[in-house]
Each structure stands twice: as C-alpha cells, then as structure tokens.
C-alpha positions as CSV (number, residue, x, y, z in Angstrom):
1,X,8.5,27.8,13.6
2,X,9.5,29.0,10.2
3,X,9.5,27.5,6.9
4,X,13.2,25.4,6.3
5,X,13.2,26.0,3.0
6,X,12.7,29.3,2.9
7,X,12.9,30.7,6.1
8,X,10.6,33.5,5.5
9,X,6.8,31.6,6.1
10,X,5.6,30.5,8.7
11,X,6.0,26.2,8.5
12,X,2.4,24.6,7.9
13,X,3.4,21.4,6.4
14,X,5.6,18.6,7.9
15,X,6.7,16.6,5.2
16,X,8.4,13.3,6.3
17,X,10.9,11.7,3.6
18,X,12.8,8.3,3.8
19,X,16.5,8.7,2.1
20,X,16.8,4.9,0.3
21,X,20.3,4.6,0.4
22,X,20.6,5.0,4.1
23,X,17.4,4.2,5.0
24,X,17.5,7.6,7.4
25,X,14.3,9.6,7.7
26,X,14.0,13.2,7.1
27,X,11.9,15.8,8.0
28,X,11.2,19.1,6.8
29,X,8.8,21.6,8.2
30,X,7.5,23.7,5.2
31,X,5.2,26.6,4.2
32,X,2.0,25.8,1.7
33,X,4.4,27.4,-1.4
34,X,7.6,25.4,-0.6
35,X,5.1,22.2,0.0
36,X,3.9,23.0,-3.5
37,X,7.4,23.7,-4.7
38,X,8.2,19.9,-3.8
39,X,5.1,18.7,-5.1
40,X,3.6,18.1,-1.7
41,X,-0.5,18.6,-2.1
42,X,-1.9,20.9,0.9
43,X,-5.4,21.5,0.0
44,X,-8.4,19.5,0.7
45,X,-9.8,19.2,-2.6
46,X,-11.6,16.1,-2.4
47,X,-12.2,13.3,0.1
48,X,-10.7,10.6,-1.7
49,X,-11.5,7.7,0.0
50,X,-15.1,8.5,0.7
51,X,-15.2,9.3,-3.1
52,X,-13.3,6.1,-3.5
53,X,-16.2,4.1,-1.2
54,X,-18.8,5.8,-2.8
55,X,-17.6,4.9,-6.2
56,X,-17.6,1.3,-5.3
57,X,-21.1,1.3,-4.0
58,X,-20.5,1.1,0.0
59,X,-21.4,3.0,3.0
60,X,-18.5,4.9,4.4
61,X,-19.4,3.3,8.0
62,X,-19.9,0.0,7.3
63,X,-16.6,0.0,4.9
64,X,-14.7,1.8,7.7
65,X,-16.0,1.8,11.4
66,X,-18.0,4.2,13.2
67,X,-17.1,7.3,14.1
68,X,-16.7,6.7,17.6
69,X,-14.0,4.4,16.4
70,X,-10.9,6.1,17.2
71,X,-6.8,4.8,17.4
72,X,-5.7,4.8,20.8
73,X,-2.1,6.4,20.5
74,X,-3.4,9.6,18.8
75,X,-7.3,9.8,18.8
76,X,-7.7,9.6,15.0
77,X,-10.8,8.7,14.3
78,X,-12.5,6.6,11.1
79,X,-14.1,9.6,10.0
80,X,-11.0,11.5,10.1
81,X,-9.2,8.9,7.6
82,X,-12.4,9.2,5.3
83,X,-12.2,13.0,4.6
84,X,-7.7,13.1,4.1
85,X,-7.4,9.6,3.5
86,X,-4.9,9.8,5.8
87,X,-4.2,7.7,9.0
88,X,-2.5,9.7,11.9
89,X,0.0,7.6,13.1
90,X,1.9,4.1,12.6
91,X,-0.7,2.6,15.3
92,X,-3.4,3.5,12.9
93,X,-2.8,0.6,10.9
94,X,-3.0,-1.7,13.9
95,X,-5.8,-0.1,15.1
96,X,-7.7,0.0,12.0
97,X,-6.5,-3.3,10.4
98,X,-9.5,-5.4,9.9
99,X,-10.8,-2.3,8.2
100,X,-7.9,-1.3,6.0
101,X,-7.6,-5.2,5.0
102,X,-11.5,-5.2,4.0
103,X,-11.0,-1.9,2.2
104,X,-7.7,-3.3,0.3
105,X,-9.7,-6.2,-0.7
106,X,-12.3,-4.2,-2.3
107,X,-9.8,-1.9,-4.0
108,X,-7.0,-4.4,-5.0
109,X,-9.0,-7.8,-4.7
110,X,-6.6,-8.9,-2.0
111,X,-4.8,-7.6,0.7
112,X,-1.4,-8.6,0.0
113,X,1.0,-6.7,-2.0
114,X,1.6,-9.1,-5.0
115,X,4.6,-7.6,-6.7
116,X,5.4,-4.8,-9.5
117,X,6.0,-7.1,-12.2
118,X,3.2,-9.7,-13.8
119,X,4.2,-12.9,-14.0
120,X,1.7,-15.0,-16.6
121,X,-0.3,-17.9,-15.5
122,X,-0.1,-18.9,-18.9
123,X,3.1,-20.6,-19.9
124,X,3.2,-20.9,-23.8
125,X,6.9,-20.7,-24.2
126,X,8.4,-23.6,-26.2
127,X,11.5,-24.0,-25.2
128,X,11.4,-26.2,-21.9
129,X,15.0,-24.6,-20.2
130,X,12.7,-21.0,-20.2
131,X,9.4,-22.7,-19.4
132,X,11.0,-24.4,-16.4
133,X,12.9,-21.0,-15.5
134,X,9.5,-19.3,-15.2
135,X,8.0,-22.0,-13.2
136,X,11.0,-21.2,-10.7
137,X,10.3,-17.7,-10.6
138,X,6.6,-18.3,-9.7
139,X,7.1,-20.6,-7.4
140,X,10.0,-18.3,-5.4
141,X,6.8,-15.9,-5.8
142,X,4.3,-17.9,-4.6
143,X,6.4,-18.6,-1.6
144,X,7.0,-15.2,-1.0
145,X,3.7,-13.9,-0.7
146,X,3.0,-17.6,1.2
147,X,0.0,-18.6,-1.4
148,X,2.0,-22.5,-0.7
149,X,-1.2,-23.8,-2.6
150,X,-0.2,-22.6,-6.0
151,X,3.7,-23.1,-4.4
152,X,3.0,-26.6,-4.2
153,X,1.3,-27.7,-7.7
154,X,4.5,-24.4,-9.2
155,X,6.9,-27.4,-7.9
156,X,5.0,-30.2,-9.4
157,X,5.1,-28.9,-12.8
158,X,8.7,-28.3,-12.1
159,X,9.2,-32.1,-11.4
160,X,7.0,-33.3,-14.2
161,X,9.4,-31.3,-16.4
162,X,12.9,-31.5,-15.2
163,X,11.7,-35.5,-15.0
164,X,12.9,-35.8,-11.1
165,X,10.7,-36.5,-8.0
C-alpha cells in the first residue's frame, strides 16, 4: 500500500486521528516523511518508559509484569510496552490494568485524571458570595472524580456558610 498523502512511498505508518466535532475516527496510512510532515515521531530514539522507570528508581519487571505477560487479543507483551511505550490494542489496558494503575500512581500520584484546571484548597477570598461559589465548584469536582470524602465535608462548609442545614 502506498503512502495517502503522497502517493509515491510506500505507507509505513498508520496514524489514527479522532475528528472532535464528529467524534469520527480517521485513519491515514503514511510514509516516514509524510509521518514527519504531520509531526508523527517514527524513530525509536529512546525507550521512554523504561527511562521513565529507571528514573524513578524501579525495576522495569516488578513496575510492569514479566515478560511472559502478554494481552490476549494481540500478544503484546510487557516488554513490548517498555521499549515504544506503547500498548497494542484497546485490550491492552484491560489486560495490563493493575499495572498501568500502579505505574500512573508513581507518575501522577493517583490514578485518576483530576482535571486541567487547579482548583485551591486554600480559600482566602473575602467576599463570602465567591467563597461559597468555589466551594460549589469543588464539591461538583469532588463528586466527579467520586473522592465523596472531601464531597461531604465541600457541602458542610457550604451549609456552615449559606447558614442552612
């Protein structure tokens, strides 16, 4: 198969792309130039999650299975994921999740995506209409990411403020 961008080379690179406004997925099979052209990395430079391991002190193994470890669906195996960083398939993260979640919690300090935007834990705003507004926001935040602990004592500041029970 030849290169769809440029028709000429022959396609080494399949390059997957989600479209946000429809949510439809595309893909393009591309040659290493038109890969680079788009910004699409092809060489195998470094092994960045085994540099990533290293650099936080662990064993590659124990961080993420054996090598005889190896998805079901398409036979990736743990070792594989440590040289590209890659997994092979949507599977993969089934397959591997105890180990992804363990490596996430090294990496990020939890496993759960917490949001884009930081949200203080300190609330030194004055005026009580924006002090109880934040409180809101936190709380809807909290619930989304289910941490109901910190939901629960978000809604009993909010009370103690806004003087109801």
């Amino acid at each position: 198969m030849n290169c769809e961008h440029c028709g000429e080379r022959p396609a080494e690179v399949t390059l997957t792309e989600m479209e946000s406004l429809d949510d439809e997925m595309k893909t393009l099979h591309l040659c290493q130039a038109c890969a680079a052209l788009k910004g699409v990395g092809t060489g195998s430079a470094s092994a960045p999650i085994a540099d990533l391991l290293a650099h936080l002190g662990g064993s590659e193994e124990r961080d993420f299975g054996s090598d005889a470890d190896a998805c079901e669906y398409c036979g990736t195996r743990a070792r594989d994921f440590r040289k590209t960083g890659r997994l092979g398939c949507p599977q993969c993260y089934a397959y591997f999740e105890s180990q992804l979640r363990e490596l996430l919690r090294r990496v990020h300090g939890s496993s759960q995506h917490m949001g884009k935007v930081y949200v203080s834990s300190a609330v030194d705003i004055d005026d009580d209409e924006n002090r109880i507004e934040t409180l809101r926001r936190r709380l809807e935040r909290a619930v989304e990411v289910e941490d109901f602990e910190s939901a629960a004592a978000l809604r009993d500041q909010i009370h103690t403020l806004t003087g109801t029970s």
